[in-house]
C-alpha positions in Angstrom: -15.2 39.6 43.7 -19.3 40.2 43.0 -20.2 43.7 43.5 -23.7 45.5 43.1 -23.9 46.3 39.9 -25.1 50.5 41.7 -21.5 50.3 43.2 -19.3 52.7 41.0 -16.0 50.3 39.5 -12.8 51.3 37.5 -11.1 48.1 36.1 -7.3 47.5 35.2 -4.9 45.1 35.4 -4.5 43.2 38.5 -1.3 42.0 39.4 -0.6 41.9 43.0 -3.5 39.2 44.4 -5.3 40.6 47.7 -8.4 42.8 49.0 -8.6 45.8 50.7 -11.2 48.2 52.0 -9.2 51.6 52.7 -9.1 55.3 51.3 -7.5 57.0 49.3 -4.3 58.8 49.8 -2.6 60.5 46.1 0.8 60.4 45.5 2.8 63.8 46.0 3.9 64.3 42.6 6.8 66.2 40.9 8.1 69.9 42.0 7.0 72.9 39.4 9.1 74.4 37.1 11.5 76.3 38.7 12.1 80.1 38.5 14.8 81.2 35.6 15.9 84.8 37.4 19.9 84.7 37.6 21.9 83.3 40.3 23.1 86.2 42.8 26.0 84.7 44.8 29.4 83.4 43.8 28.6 80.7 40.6 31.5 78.9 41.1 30.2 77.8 44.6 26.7 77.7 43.3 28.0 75.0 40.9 30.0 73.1 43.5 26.6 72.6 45.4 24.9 70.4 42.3 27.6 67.9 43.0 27.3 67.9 46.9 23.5 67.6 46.2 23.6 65.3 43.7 26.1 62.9 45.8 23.8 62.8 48.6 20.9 61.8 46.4 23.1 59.0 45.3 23.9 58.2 48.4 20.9 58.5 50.2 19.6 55.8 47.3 22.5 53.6 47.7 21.7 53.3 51.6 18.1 52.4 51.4 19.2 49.9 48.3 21.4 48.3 51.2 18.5 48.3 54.2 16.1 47.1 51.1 15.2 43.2 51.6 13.7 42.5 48.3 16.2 41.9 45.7 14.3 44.0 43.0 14.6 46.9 44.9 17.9 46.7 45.6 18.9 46.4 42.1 16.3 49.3 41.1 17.4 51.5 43.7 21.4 51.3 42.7 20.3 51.8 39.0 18.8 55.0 40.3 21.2 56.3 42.3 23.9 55.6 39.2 21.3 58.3 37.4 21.8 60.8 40.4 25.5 60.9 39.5 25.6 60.7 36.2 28.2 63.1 34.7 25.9 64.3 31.8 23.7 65.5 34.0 25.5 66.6 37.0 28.1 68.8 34.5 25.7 69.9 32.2 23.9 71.8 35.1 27.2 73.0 36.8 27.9 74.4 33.1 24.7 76.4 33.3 25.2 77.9 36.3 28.7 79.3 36.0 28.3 80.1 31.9 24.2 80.9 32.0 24.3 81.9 35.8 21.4 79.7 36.6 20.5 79.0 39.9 21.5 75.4 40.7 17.9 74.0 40.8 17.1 75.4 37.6 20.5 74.3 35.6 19.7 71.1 37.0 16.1 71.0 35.6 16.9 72.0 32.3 19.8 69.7 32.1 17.6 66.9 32.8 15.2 68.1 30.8 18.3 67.9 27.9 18.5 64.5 29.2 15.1 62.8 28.8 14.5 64.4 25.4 17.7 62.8 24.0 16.9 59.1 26.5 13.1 59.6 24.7 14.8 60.1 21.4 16.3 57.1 21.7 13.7 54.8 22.8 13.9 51.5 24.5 15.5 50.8 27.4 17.0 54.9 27.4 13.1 55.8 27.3 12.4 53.4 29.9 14.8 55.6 32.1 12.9 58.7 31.8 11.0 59.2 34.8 14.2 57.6 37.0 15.5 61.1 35.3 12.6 63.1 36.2 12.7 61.8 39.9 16.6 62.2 40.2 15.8 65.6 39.2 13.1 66.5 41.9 15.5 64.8 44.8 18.3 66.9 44.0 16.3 69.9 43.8 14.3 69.4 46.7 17.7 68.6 48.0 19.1 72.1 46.9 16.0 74.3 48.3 15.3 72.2 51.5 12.1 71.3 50.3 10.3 67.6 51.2 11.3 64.9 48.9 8.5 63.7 46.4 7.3 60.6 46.7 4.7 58.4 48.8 2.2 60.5 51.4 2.6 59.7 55.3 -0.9 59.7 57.2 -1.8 58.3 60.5 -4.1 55.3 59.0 -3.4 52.8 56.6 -4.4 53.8 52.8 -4.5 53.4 49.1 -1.7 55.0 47.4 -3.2 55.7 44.1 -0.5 57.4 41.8 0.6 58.1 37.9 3.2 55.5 38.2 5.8 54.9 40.8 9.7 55.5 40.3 11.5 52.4 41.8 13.1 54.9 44.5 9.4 55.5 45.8 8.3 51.7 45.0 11.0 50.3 47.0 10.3 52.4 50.0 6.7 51.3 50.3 5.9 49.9 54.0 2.8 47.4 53.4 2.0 48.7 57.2 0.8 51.7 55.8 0.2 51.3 51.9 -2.5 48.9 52.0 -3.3 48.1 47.9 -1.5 50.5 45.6 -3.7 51.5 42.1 -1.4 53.2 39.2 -2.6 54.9 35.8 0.2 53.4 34.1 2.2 50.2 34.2 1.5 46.5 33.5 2.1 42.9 34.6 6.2 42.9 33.9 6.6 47.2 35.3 8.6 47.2 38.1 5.5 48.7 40.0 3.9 45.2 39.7 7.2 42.9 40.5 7.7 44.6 43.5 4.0 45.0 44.8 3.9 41.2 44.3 7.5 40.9 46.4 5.9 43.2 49.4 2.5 41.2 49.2 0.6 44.6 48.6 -2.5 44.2 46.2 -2.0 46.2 43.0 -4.3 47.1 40.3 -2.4 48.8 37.5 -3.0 50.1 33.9 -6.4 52.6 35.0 -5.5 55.3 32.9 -7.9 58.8 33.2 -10.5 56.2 35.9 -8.1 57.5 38.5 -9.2 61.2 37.6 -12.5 59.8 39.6 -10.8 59.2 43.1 -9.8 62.1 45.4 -8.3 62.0 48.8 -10.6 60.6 51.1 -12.6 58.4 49.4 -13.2 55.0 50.2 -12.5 52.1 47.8 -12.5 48.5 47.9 -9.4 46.7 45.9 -9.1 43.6 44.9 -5.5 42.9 43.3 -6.6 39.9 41.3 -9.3 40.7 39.5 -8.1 44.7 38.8 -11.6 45.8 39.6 -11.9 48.7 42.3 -14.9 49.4 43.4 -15.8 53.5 44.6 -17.8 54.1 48.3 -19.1 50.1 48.3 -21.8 49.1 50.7 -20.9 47.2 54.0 -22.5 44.2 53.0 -20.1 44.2 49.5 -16.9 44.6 51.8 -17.9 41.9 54.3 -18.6 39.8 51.2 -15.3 40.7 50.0 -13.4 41.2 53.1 -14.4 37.6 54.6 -11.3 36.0 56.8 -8.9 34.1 54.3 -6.3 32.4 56.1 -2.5 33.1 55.0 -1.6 30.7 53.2 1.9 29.0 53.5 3.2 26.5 51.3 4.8 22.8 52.4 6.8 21.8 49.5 4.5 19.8 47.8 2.0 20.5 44.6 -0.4 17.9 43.4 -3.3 18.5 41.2 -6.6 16.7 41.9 -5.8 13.7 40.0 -2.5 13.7 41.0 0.3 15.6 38.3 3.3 17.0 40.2 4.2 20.6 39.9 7.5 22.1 41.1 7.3 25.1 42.8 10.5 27.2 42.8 11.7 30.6 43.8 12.9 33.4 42.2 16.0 35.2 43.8 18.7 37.7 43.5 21.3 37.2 46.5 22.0 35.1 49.6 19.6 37.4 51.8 16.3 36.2 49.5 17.7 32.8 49.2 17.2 32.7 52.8 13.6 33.9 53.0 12.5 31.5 50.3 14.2 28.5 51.6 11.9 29.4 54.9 9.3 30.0 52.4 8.7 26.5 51.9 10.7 26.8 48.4 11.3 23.5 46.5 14.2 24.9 45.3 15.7 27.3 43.1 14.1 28.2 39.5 16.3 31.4 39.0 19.3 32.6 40.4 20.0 36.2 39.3 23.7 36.3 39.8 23.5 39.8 38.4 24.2 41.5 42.2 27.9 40.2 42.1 28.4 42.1 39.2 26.4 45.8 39.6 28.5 49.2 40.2 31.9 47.9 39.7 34.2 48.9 37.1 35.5 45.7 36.6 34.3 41.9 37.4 34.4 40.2 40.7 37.0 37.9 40.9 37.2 34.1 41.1 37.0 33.9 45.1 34.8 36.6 45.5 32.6 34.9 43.2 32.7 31.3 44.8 31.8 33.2 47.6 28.5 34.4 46.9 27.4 31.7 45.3 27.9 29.5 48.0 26.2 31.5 50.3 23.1 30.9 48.1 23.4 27.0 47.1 23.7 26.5 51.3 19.9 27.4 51.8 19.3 24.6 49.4 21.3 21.5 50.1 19.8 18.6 48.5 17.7 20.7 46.2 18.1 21.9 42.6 19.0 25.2 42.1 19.2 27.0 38.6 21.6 29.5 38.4 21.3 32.0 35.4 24.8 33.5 33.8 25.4 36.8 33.8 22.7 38.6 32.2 24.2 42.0 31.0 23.0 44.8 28.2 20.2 47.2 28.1 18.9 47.6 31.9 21.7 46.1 33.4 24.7 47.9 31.2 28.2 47.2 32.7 31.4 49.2 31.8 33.5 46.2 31.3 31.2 44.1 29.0 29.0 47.3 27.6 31.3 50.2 27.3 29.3 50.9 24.0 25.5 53.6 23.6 23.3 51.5 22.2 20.6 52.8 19.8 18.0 50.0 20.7 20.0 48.7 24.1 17.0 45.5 24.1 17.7 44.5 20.8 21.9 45.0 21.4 24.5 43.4 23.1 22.9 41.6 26.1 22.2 37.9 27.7 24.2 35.0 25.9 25.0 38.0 23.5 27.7 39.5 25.2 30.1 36.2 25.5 30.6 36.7 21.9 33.2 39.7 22.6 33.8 38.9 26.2 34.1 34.6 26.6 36.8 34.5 29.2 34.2 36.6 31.6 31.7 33.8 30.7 34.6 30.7 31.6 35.4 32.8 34.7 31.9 32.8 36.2 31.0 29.0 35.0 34.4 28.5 36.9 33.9 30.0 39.7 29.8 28.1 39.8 31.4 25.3 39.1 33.6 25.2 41.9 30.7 26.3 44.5 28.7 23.6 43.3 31.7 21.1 44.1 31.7 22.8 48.2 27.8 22.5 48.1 25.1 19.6 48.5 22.6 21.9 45.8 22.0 20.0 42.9 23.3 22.7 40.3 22.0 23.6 36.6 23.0 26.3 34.6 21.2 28.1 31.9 22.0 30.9 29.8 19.8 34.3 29.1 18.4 35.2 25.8 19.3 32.4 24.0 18.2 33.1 19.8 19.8 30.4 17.8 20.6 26.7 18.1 24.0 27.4 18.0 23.8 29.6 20.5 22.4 26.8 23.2 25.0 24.4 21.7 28.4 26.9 22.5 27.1 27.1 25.8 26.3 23.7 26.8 29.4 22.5 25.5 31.1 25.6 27.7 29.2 24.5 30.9 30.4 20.9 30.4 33.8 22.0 30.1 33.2 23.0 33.7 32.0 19.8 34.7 28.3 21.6 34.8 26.5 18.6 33.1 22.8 19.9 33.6 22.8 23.6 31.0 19.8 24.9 29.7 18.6 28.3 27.9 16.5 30.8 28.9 13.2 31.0 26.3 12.9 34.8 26.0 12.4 35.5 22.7 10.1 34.0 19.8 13.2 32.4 17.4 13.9 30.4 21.3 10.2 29.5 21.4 10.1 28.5 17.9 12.7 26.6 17.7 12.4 24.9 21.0 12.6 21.3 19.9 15.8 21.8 17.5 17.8 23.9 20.4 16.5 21.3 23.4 18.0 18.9 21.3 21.4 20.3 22.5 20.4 21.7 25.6 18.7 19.5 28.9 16.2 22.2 29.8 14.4 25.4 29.1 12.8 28.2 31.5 10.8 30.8 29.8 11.3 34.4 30.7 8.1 35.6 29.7 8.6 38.9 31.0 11.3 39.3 28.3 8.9 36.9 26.2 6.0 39.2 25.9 7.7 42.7 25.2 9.7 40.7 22.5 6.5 38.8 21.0 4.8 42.2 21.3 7.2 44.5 20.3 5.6 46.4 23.6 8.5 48.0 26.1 6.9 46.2 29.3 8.2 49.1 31.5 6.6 51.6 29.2 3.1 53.0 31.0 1.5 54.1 27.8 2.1 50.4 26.6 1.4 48.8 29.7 -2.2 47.3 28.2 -0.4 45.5 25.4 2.7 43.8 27.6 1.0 41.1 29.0 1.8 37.2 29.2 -2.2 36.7 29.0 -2.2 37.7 25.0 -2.7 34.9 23.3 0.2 35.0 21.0 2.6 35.2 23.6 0.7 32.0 25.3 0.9 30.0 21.5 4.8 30.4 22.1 4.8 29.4 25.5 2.6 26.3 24.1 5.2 25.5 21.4 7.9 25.5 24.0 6.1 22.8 25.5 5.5 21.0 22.3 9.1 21.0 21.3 10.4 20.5 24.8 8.0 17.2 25.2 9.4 15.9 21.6 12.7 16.0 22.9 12.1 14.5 26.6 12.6 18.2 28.6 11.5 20.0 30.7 9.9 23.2 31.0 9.9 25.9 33.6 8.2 29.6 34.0 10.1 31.8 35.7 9.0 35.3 34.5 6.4 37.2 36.6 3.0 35.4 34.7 4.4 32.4 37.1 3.3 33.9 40.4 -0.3 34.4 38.9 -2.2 31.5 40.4 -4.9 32.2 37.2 -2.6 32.5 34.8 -0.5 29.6 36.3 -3.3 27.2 35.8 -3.0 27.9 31.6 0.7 27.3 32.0 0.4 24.0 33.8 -2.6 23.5 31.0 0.1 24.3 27.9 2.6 21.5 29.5 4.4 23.4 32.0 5.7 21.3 34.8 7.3 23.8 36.9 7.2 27.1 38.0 8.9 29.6 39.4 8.2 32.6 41.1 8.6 35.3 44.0 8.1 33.2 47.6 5.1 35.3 48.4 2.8 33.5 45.4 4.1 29.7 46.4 1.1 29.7 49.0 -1.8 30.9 46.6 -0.5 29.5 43.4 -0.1 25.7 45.1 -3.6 26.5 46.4 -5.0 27.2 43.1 -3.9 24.5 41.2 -4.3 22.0 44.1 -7.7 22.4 43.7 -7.9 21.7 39.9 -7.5 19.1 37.6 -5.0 18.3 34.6 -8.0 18.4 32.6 -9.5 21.7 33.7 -6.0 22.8 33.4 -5.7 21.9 29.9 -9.5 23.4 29.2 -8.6 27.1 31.0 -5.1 26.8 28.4 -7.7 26.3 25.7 -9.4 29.0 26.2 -6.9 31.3 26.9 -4.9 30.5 23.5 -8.7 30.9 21.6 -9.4 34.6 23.4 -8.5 37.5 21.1 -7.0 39.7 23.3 -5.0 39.3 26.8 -8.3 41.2 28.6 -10.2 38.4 26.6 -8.2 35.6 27.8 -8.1 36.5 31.5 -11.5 37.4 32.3 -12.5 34.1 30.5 -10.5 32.6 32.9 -11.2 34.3 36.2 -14.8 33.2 34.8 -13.9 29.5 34.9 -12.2 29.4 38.2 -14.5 29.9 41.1 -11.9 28.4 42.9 -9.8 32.1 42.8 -12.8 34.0 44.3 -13.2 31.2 46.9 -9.6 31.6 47.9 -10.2 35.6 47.9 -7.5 35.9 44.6 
């Protein structure tokens, strides 16, 4: 997007493609500290009303995860409304009131307040957790004085929310009718902000840090989601320029560059509903199959039938087609009492992916049972791969565990550098890879990709984190196998133009980018593929890398991305 050079810009990190001309609406932020003067009624029944509060927060969270069509959502809502009833917090409070005689919205402050010091002690994925805290906090209190609920502003004409960051509770609820392009201080490519911005379709700019201390209610700003700039009170003829009629772009199942290389273009989803939408989508298939939903909020697992179930329900929207189905992936954000019973110091560097088969096989056996069987009832042509994969011997226990199940086609999931580096020794074992590079980036990194104040480092654009995607490629190609994105950097149609450059042959994303991304590299060559890859890997920095790019492709500014 070219703008007069007069025009008043902040620039971040886009990662939700689109362009919008709106104003500006701030995001009702967090309630003040409330009052410490003693409780005056009965404490006992004081107490009791944290717990009613704090189960309709729960619940009210738990409902909207259930009306809630993305699958993201869904899964950040429940994690949030798991928070609202947590017993540290909700006893700690009631413990105040009746031994400190605080009123119930300030025992509950101060015992989440005892809460995100010790989750910040921590660090990963507890830190992560600390604003889900903070915002827990506010509903029950607001819930306890009959004050509004925090979160997004209602106003008669569409706007742009701009905001500190966004809890998942007030991401999820975000109606793209009335939030036209969102524009956060904090957050990054792989923040949960972004993954569900690009699942609504609503253009994001993220990572503006004090440049949002510029805007005020009111003002008018044009976004553009792909490029991160913003531009403050434009000119007509900038937003005509920008604003200039781009046709919604749906895609038909087939991606062919210029001089003719095939690209698979797959979807990313998380339960039947969203296998649905991206099988109307135009999906060529499957590229990742969270099977993670089957599993959340129980105390123990889903049984054999119940599973079958499900996963049936999801290989039916794709008969003929290959769908990937990833194993359980359990530890650090998704903790679950029967396989993670166990406080974690560093919960991303603990027990979680392949890990957790190590102490719990049979749950492992179960679930490639119970795929097993759905694939037999289904037409879907069914792989298996396993999550954060480290070793060789690692990807050779599990393909010889999916065999067992008469599941001939297992691969790994390429999340963390020892995976990347050792792609050609462990695809040796295993017939495919798919690289995470959400998980990828934060690993290569060492950057927490849902921390804001690290949300300029997490990015799949760094060149490091691109050399291990490119000796995935290397190791995969020595061995005859293929490679697949599936992490967020997939649904960037830029950024999926390096990919396809490095040797990746198929991609997979949220149903919303198949249009844009097939346009993109429809309109480019192998060769210019493989020239924007080389660039990217010779930047210095990820800012480096993409504006190169963005400066090689006119094609994104003639598609309006």
């Amino acid at each position: 997007m070219n703008t007069d050079s007069a025009t008043a810009k902040l620039r971040g990190v886009g990662v939700s493609p689109g362009r919008v001309h709106a104003p500006v609406a701030r995001m009702v932020t967090g309630r003040e500290e409330p009052s410490a003067l003693p409780v005056r009624v009965d404490v006992d029944k004081a107490a009791e009303r944290i717990t009613v509060a704090a189960a309709e927060v729960a619940e009210d969270l738990r409902v909207r995860a259930d009306s809630c069509e993305q699958a993201p959502a869904q899964e950040l809502l429940r994690t949030t409304a798991q928070i609202a009833q947590d017993p540290t917090l909700v006893k700690e409070a009631q413990r105040l009131t009746r031994q400190q005689r605080l009123t119930p919205e300030r025992a509950v402050w101060d015992s989440a307040g005892a809460v995100t010091e010790q989750f910040a002690s921590l660090g990963g994925y507890f830190a992560e957790r600390v604003p889900d805290v903070c915002d827990v906090r506010d509903r029950i209190i607001a819930k306890l004085t009959g004050d509004p609920m925090p979160g997004v502003p209602r106003r008669r004409e569409p706007f742009v929310l701009v905001a500190t960051d966004l809890s998942p509770a007030d991401t999820a609820a975000l109606d793209p009718a009335s939030v036209h392009a969102l524009l956060t201080a904090e957050g990054g490519p792989t923040s949960h902000t972004a993954i569900l911005a690009r699942a609504l379709g609503i253009p994001a700019v993220v990572g503006l840090d004090e440049q949002l201390d510029r805007l005020t209610d009111g003002d008018m700003v044009l976004v553009d989601g792909g490029s991160g700039l913003v531009c403050i009170d434009p000119d007509e003829q900038t937003v005509a320029q920008a604003l200039r009629p781009v046709t919604q772009r749906r895609y038909e199942g087939h991606c062919v560059t210029t001089d003719g290389q095939r690209i698979e273009l797959l979807a990313n989803i998380g339960d039947p509903a969203a296998a649905a939408e991206a099988a109307e989508a135009g999906a060529e298939g499957v590229g990742l199959f969270r099977t993670e939903f089957c599993f959340l909020e129980r105390q123990d697992e889903p049984d054999h039938d119940e599973q079958v179930s499900a996963y049936r329900q999801v290989l039916a929207s794709f008969a003929g087609k290959k769908v990937v189905v990833r194993t359980l992936d359990a530890g650090a954000d998704k903790s679950l009492l029967f396989l993670n019973p166990e406080v974690e110091t560093n919960p991303a560097l603990g027990v979680r992916g392949y890990r957790t088969a190590a102490a719990h096989p049979e749950v492992l056996d179960r679930q490639l049972a119970a795929i097993a069987e759905a694939a037999r009832a289904e037409d879907a042509r069914v792989w298996v791969m396993a999550p954060m994969i480290s070793t060789v011997a690692e990807a050779e226990e599990f393909v010889a565990r999916a065999s067992g199940h008469g599941l001939e086609t297992a691969g790994v999931m390429v999340e963390v550098p020892s995976a990347a580096l050792l792609a050609g020794r462990i695809l040796a074992r295993a017939h495919f890879a798919s690289i995470g590079t959400n998980d990828l980036t934060q690993y290569t990194l060492a950057a927490d990709r849902l921390l804001g104040s690290l949300s300029k480092m997490a990015s799949t654009w760094d060149p490091a984190v691109l050399a291990l995607v490119h000796a995935t490629c290397t190791g995969a190609q020595a061995q005859d196998r293929p490679v697949t994105v599936c992490g967020e950097a997939a649904a960037d149609p830029a950024l999926a133009a390096v990919l396809v450059g490095l040797g990746v042959r198929s991609l997979s994303m949220t149903p919303r980018a198949l249009g844009d991304v097939a346009a993109v590299l429809g309109a480019l060559s192998m060769t210019q593929c493989a020239q924007v890859a080389a660039l990217a890997l010779a930047a210095e920095s990820a800012r480096d890398a993409r504006l190169r790019i963005r400066e090689q492709l006119p094609v994104l500014d003639e598609l309006g991305l």
